[in-house]
C-alpha positions as CSV (number, residue, x, y, z in Angstrom):
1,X,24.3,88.2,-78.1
2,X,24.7,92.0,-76.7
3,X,21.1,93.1,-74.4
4,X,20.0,90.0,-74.4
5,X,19.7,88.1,-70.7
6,X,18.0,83.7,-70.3
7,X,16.8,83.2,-67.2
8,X,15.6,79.2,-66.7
9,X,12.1,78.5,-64.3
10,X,12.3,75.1,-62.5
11,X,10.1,73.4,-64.4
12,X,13.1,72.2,-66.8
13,X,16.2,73.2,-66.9
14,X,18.0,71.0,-69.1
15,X,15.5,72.3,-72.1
16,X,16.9,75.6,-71.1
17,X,20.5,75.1,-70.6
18,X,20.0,73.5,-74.6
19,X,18.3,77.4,-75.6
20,X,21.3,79.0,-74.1
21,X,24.5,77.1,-75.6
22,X,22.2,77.6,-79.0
23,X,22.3,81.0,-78.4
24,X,25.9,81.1,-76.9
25,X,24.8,82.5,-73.8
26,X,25.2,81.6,-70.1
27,X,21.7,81.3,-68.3
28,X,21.0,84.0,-65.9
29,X,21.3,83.9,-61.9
30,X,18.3,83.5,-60.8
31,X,17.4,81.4,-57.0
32,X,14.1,80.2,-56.2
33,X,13.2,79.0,-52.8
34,X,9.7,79.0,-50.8
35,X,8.9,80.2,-47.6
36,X,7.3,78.5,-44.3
37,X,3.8,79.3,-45.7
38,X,5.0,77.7,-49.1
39,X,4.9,80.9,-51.0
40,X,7.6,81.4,-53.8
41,X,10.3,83.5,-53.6
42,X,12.5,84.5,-56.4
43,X,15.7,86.5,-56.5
44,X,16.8,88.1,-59.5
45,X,20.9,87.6,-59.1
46,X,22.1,90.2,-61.9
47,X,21.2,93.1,-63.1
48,X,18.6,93.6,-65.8
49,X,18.1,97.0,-66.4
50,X,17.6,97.9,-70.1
51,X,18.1,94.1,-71.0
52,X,15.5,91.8,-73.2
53,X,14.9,89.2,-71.2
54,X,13.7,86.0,-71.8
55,X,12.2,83.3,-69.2
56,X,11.9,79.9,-70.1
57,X,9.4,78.1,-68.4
58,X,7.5,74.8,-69.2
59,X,3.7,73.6,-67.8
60,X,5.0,70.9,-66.1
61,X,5.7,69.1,-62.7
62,X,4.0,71.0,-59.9
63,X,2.1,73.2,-62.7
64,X,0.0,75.7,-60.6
65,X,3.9,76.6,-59.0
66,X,5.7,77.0,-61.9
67,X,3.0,79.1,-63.4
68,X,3.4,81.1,-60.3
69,X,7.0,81.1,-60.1
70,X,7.1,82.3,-64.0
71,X,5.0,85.4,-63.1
72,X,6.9,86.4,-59.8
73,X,9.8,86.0,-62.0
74,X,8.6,88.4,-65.0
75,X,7.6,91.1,-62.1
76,X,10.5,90.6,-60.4
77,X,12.2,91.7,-63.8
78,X,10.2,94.5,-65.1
79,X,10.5,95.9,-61.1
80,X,14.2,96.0,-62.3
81,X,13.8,98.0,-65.2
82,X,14.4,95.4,-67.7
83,X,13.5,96.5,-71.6
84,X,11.1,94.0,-72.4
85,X,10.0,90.7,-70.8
86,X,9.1,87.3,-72.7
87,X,7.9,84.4,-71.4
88,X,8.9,81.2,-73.2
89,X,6.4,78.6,-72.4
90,X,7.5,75.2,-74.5
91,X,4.3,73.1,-72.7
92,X,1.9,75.9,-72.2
93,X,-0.4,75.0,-69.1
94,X,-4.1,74.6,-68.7
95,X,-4.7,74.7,-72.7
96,X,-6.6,71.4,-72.7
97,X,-9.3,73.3,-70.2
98,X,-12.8,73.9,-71.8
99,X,-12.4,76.8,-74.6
100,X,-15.3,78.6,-72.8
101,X,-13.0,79.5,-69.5
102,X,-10.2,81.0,-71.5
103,X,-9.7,84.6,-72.3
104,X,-8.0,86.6,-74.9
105,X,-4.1,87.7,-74.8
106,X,-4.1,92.0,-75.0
107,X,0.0,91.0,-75.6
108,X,1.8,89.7,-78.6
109,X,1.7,85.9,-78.6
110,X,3.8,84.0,-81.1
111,X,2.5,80.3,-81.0
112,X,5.4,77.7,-82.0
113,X,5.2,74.3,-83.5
114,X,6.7,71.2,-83.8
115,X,5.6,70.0,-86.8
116,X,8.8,70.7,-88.6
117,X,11.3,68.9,-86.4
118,X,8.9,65.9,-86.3
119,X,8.5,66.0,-89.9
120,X,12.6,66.5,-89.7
121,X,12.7,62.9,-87.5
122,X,10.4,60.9,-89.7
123,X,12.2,61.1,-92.7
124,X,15.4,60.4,-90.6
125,X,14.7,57.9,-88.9
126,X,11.7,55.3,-90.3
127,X,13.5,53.9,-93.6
128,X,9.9,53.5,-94.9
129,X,8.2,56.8,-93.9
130,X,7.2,56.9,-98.4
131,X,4.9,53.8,-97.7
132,X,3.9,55.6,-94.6
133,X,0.0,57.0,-93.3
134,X,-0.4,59.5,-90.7
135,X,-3.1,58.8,-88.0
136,X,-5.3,61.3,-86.3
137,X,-6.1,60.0,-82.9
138,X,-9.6,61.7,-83.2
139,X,-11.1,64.2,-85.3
140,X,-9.7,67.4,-83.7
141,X,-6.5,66.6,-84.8
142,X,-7.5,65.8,-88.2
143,X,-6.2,68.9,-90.1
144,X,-2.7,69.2,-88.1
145,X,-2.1,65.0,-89.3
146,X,-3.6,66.1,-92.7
147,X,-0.9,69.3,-92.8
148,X,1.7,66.5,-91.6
149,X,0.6,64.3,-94.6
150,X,0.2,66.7,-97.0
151,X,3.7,67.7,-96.4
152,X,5.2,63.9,-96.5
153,X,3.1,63.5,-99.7
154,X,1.3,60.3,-98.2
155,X,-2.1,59.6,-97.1
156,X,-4.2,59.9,-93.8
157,X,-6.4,58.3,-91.5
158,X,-8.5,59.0,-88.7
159,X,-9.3,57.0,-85.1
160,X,-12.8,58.0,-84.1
161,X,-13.5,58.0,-80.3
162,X,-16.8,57.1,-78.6
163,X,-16.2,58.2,-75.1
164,X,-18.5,56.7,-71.8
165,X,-16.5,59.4,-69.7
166,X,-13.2,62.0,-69.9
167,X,-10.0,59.8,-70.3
168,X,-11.9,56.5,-70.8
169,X,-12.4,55.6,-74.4
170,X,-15.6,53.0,-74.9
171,X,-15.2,52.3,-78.6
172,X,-12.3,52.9,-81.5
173,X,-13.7,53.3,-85.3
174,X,-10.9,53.6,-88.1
175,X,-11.6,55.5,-90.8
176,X,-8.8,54.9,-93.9
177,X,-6.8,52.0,-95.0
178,X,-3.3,51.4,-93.2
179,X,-3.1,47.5,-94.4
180,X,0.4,47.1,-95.2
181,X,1.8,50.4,-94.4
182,X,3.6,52.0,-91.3
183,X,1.1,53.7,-89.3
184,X,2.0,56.8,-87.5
185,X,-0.6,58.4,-84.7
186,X,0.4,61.4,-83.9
187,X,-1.2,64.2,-82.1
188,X,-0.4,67.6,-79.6
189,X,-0.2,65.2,-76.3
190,X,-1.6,61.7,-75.0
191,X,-1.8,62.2,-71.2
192,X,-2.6,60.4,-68.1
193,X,-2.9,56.8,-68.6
194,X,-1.8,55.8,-71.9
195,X,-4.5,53.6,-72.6
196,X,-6.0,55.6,-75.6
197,X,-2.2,55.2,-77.4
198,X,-2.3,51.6,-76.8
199,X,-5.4,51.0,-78.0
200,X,-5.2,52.8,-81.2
201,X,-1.9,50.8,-81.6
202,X,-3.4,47.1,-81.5
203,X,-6.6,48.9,-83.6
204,X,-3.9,50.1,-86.1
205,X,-2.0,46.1,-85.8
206,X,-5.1,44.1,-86.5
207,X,-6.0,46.4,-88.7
208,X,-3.0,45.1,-91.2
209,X,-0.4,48.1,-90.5
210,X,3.2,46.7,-90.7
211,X,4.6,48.9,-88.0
212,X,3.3,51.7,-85.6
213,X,5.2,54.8,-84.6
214,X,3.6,57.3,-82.0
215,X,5.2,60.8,-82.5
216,X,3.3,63.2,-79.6
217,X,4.1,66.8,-78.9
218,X,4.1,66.8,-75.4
219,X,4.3,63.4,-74.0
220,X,2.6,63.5,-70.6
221,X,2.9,59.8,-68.9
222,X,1.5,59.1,-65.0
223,X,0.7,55.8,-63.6
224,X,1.1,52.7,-65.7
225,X,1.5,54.3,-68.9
226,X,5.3,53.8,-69.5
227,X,4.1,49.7,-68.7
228,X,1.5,49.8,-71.1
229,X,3.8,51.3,-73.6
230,X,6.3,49.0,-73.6
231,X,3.9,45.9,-73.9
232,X,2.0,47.8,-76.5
233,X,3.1,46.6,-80.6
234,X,4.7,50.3,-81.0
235,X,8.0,50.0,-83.0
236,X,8.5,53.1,-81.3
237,X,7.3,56.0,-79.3
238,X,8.6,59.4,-79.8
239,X,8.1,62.3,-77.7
240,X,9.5,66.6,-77.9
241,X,10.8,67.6,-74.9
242,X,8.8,70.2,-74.0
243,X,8.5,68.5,-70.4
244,X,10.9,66.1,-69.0
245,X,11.3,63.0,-69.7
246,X,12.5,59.7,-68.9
247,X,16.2,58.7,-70.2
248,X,15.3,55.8,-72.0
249,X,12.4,57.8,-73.8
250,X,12.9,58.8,-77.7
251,X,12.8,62.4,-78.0
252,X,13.1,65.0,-80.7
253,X,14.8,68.2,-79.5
254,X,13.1,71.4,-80.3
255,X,15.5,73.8,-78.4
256,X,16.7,74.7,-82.0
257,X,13.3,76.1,-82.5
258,X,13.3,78.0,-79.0
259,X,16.5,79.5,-79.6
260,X,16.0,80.6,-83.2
261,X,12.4,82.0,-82.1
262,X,14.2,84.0,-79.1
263,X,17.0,85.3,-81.4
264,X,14.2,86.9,-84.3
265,X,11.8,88.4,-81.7
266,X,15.4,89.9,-80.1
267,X,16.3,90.7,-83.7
268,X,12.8,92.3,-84.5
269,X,12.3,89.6,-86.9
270,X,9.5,87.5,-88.2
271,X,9.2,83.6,-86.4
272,X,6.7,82.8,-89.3
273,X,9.9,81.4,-91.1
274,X,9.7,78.6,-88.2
275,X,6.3,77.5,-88.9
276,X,7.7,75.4,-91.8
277,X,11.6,74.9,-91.5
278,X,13.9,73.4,-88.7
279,X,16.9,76.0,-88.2
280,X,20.5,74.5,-87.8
């Protein structure tokens, strides 16, 4: 792909080695090191002048760093007289943060979604996805699971949450009927602790649900949550890999849709088309 340069951040570099041999491109030179004082220091290693560059770089690991490195990075290239610049951000950081403290973008933003590779996997992979329900974990995510069901043509439920405090849930209320059907919670991430995923689980189990399937956008796991997982009545848990993950972990690749969204903006044309269909 002529004028066209894929440079990979730190933060994962296996999602972006996937991007490149989609696009049939070799990632760009790029070395990142950090000085006594543990500032970042990046070195461009190839010329960019007049290219469209593209930086792929995910909110994960040592976040506040790879935010930094992404923007010494994008300096560094529009320093060397690079076209354009676009930042490629698969988990994008600080987005759960209270609305109030955000701003407004004064650049183009084209905000990707999943929701067509995971609608890709269910009907590849749960032989009884037609006698299915898709679960909101709470009510914010109600009309993303209702888009997912409407699409699946099945029905919907929702897990209400009484919270005492952030991150700790006091109370679970189900709203819909899952008895005898395979339940599906699924929902933009489930961070920390996992106890909220395991709990909706055995609410969803005693609640007459045949099987449970947890399909999360970006699957953020600290602690015991991997323990609590595994113990929990989850046929399975499946994850994008937005952020890294563990080997063993089922993940549904959306490099397809990073590649094909960094090929139409190149191309000057509209990503819309990736809203609702998973390219090749």
């Amino acid at each position: 792909m002529p004028n066209i340069v894929l440079f990979s951040g730190s933060s994962h570099h296996d999602l972006s080695q996937k991007v490149a041999d989609r696009l049939g491109l070799e990632l760009g030179k790029v070395i990142t090191k950090k000085f006594s004082n543990q500032e970042t220091c990046v070195e461009i290693g190839e010329s960019v002048r007049g290219e469209d560059v593209y930086i792929v770089q995910s909110g994960c690991g040592e976040i506040n760093d790879n935010l930094m490195e992404l923007l010494i990075m994008i300096n560094a290239c529009k320093i060397a007289s690079s076209s354009r610049v676009t930042a490629v951000i698969p988990c994008f950081p600080y987005a759960r943060q209270d609305k109030k403290d955000k701003g407004f973008f004064d650049i183009a933003v084209d905000n990707l979604y999943a929701e067509p590779a995971v609608l890709q996997w269910i009907r590849e992979n749960i032989p009884e996805w037609k006698n299915c329900i898709i679960v909101s974990p709470d009510a914010g995510g109600a009309k993303r699971v209702t888009s997912i069901a409407d699409r699946l043509n099945v029905e919907f439920a929702l897990i209400h949450k009484e919270r005492k405090k952030a991150n700790e849930v006091d109370r679970m209320v189900l709203v819909g009927d899952v008895k005898d059907r395979v339940a599906i919670p699924g929902g933009t991430t489930w961070p920390t602790l996992a106890g909220t995923i395991c709990h909706a689980a055995d609410k969803l189990i005693d609640a007459g649900a045949i099987k449970v399937y947890a399909i999360l956008t970006h699957g953020i796991f600290s602690g015991p949550a991997i323990s609590r997982i595994n113990n929990a009545p989850f046929e399975a848990v499946v994850v994008t890999n937005t952020i890294p993950q563990e080997e063993k972990m089922k993940v549904i690749d959306i490099s397809m849709i990073l590649a094909e969204a960094i090929r139409r903006t190149h191309n000057g044309e509209s990503v819309s088309y990736l809203f609702s269909h998973v390219p090749l």
